[in-house]
C-alpha positions as a printed NumPy array, in Angstrom:
array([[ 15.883, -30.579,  -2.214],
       [ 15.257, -26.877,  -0.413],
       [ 13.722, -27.779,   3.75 ],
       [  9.979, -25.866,   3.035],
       [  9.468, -22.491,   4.052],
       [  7.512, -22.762,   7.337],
       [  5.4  , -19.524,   6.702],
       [  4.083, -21.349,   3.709],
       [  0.676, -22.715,   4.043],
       [ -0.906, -26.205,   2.98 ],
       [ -3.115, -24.038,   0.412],
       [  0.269, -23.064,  -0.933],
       [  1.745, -26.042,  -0.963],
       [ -0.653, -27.91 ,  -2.971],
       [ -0.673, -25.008,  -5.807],
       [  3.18 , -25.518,  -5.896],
       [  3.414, -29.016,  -6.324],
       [  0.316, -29.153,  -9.205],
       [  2.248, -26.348, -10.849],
       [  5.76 , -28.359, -10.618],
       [  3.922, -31.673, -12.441],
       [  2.669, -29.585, -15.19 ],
       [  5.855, -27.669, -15.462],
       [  6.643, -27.096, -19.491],
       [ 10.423, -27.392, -20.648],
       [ 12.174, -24.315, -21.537],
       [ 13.536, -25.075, -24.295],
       [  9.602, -25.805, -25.772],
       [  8.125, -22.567, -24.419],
       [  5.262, -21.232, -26.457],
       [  2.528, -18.743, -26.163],
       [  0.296, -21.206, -27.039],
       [  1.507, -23.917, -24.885],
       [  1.702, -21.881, -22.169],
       [ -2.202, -20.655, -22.704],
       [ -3.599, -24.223, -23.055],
       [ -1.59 , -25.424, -19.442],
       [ -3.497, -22.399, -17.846],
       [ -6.673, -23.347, -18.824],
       [ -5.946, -27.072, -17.971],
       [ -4.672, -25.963, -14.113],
       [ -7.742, -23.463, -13.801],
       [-10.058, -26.412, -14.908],
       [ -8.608, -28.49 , -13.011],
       [ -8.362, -27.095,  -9.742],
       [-11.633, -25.312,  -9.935],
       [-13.633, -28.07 , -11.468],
       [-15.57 , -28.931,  -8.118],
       [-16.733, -24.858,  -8.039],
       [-17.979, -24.657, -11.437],
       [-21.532, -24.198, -11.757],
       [-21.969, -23.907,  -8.063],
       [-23.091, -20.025,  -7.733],
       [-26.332, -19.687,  -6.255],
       [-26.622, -15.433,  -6.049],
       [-28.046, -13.574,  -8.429],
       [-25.418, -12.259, -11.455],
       [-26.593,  -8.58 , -13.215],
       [-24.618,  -6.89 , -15.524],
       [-25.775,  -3.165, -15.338],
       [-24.787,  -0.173, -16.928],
       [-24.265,   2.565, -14.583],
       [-24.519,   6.686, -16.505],
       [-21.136,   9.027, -14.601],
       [-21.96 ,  12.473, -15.083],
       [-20.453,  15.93 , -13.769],
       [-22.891,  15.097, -10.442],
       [-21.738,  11.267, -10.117],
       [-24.534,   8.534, -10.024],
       [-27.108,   7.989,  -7.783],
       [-26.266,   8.812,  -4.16 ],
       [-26.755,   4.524,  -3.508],
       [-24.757,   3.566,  -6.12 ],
       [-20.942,   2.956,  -5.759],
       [-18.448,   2.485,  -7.883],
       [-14.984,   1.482,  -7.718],
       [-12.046,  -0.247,  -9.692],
       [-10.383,  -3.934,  -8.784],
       [ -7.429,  -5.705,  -9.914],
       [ -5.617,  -8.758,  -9.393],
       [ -1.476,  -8.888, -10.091],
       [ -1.386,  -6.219, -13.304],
       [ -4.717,  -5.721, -13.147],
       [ -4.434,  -3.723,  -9.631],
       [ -2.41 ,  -1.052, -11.601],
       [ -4.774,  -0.49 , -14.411],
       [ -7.071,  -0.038, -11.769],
       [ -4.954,   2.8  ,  -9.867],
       [ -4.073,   3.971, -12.535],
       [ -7.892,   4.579, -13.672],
       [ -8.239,   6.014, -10.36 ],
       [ -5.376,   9.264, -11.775],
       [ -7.584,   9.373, -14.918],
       [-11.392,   9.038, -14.033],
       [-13.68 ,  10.668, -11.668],
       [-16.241,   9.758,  -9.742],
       [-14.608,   6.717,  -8.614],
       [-15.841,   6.034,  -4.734],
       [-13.044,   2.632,  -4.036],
       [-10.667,   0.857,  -5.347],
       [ -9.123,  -2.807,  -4.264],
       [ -5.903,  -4.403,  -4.951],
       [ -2.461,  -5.604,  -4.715],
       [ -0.052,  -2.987,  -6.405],
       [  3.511,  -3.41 ,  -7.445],
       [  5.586,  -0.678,  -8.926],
       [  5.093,  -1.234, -12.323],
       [  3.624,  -4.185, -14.626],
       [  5.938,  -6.658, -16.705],
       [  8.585,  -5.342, -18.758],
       [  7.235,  -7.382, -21.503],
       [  4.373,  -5.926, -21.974],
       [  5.718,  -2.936, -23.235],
       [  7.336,  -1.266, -26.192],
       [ 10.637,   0.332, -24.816],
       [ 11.93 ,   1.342, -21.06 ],
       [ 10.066,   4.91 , -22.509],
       [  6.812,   3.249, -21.436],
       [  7.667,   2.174, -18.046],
       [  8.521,   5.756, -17.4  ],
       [  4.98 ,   6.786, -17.9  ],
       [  2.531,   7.272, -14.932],
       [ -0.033,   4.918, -16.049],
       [  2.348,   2.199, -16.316],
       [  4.307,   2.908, -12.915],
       [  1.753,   3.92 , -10.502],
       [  4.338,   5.544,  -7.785],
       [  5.614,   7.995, -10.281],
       [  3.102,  10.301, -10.461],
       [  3.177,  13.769,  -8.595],
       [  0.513,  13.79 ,  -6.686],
       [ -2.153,  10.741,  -4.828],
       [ -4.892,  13.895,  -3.575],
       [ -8.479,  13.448,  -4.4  ],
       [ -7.913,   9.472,  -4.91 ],
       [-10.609,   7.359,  -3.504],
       [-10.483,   5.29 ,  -0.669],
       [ -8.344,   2.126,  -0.979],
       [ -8.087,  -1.987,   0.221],
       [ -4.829,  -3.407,  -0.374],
       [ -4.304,  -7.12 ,  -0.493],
       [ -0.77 ,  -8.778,  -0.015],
       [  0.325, -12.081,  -0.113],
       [  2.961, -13.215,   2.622],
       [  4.858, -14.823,   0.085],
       [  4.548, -13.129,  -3.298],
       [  7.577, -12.954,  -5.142],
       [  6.609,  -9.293,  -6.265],
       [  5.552,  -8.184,  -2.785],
       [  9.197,  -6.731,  -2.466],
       [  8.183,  -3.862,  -5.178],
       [  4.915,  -2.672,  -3.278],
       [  7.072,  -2.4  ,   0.038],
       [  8.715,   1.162,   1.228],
       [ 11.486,  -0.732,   3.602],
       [  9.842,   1.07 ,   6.262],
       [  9.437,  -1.204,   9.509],
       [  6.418,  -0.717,  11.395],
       [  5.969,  -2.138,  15.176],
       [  2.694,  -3.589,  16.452],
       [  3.048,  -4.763,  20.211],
       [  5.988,  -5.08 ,  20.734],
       [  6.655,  -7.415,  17.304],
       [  8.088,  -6.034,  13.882],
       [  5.026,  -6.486,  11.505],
       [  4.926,  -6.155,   7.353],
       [  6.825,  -3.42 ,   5.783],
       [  4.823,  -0.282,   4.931],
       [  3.723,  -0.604,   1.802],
       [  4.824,   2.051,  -0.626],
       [  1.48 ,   2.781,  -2.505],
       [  0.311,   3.112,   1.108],
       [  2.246,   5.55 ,   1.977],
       [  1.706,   7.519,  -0.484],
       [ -2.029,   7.652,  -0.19 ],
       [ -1.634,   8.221,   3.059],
       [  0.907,  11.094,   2.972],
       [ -2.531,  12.767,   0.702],
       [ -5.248,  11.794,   3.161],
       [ -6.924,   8.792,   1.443],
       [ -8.17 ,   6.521,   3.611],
       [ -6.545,   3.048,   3.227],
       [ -6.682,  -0.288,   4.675],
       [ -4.082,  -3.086,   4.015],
       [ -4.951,  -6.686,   4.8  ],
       [ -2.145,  -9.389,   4.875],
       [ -2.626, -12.973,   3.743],
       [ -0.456, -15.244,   5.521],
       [  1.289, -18.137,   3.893],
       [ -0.408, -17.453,   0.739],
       [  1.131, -16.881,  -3.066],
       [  0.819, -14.826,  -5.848],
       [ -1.633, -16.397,  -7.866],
       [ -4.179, -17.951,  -4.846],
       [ -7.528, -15.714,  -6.286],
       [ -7.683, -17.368,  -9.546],
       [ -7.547, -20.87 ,  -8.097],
       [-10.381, -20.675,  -5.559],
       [-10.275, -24.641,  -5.668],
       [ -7.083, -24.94 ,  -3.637],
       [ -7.044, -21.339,  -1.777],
       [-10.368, -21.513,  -0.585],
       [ -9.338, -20.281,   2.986],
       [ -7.636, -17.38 ,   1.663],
       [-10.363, -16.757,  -1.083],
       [-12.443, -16.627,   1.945],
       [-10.333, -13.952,   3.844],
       [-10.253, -11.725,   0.597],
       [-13.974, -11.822,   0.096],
       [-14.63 , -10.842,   4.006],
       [-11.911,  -8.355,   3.61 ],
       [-13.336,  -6.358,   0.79 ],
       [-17.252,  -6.926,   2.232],
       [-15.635,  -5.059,   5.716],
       [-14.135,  -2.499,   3.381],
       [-17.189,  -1.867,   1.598],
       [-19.158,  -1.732,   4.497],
       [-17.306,   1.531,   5.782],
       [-16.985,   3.333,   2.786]])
């Protein structure tokens, strides 16, 4: 058995070891089976939130013209894992977009796709298109120890007191290189999948939420 990584937290931990007793055999992979031991984990791990929200839930639609929306109103595009590059990639193809928030990667899942044709397009693989100016501001989330955090990273070292820190993130960069304000906050310890399982990552839940209320509050 591998010694544990020391960076990795106790929120980590227990996420690992429920997903290694529900681990399904390879040789009996399907969709289906794969769908149903989501749902279980997410049940089970969140059962104890369920039904706890005490705000106030309203789902409003919100009219974008030539002029935007009102001057109060702000709107913006979030993602989680795949769904961070849909929403950069709206960002290239909408306007009137005032944020957006997410962990990027260079491009989604080969199997998602038809041929390597798609993965050459823009809207698939974020980092290959031309030009980042005009894109609204932008919160980046990464997880210590993502596997895919290696694709979002420029191998640029930056140096904070003295100490190497995180590697410059490429979609970063990029924004930065056109002017858009960014701001990247790093999740120590933490996995991939910790904001759909609020039940074990509640500490780090708890660092995204304040991270993106700070954001919000400066745009």
């Amino acid at each position: 058995m591998r010694d544990r990584d020391p960076r990795i937290n106790n929120e980590a931990l227990a996420f690992l070891e429920l997903s290694a007793s529900g681990r399904i055999s390879p040789r009996s992979f399907t969709f289906e089976k794969i769908r149903k031991g989501a749902e279980e984990r997410h049940l089970k791990v969140n059962q104890e939130l369920i039904g706890t929200f005490t705000g106030v839930e309203e789902e409003k639609i919100v009219k974008i013209d030539n002029a935007g929306a009102e001057k109060a109103t702000k709107i913006g595009v979030a993602g989680d894992s795949s769904g961070a590059i849909i929403a950069a990639s709206l960002c290239h193809t909408l306007t009137n977009i005032d944020f957006q928030v997410g962990t990027i990667c260079k491009r989604m899942h080969e199997a998602a796709f038809r041929d390597a044709d798609d993965l050459m397009d823009p809207r698939v693989s974020v980092l290959l298109n031309k030009s980042f100016d005009g894109l609204p501001p932008c919160l980046l989330i990464v997880c210590e120890l993502d596997p895919v955090r290696d694709d979002s990273y420029g191998m640029v070292k930056k140096y904070r007191n003295n100490a190497t820190t995180i590697f410059y993130l490429a979609y970063q960069e990029a924004l930065d290189k056109a002017g858009v304000k960014t701001k990247l906050t790093l999740l120590h310890g933490i996995i991939h999948p910790f904001f759909s399982f609020p039940g074990i990552f509640r500490n780090a839940s708890e660092q995204m939420i304040n991270a993106v209320q700070e954001f919000m509050a400066l745009l």
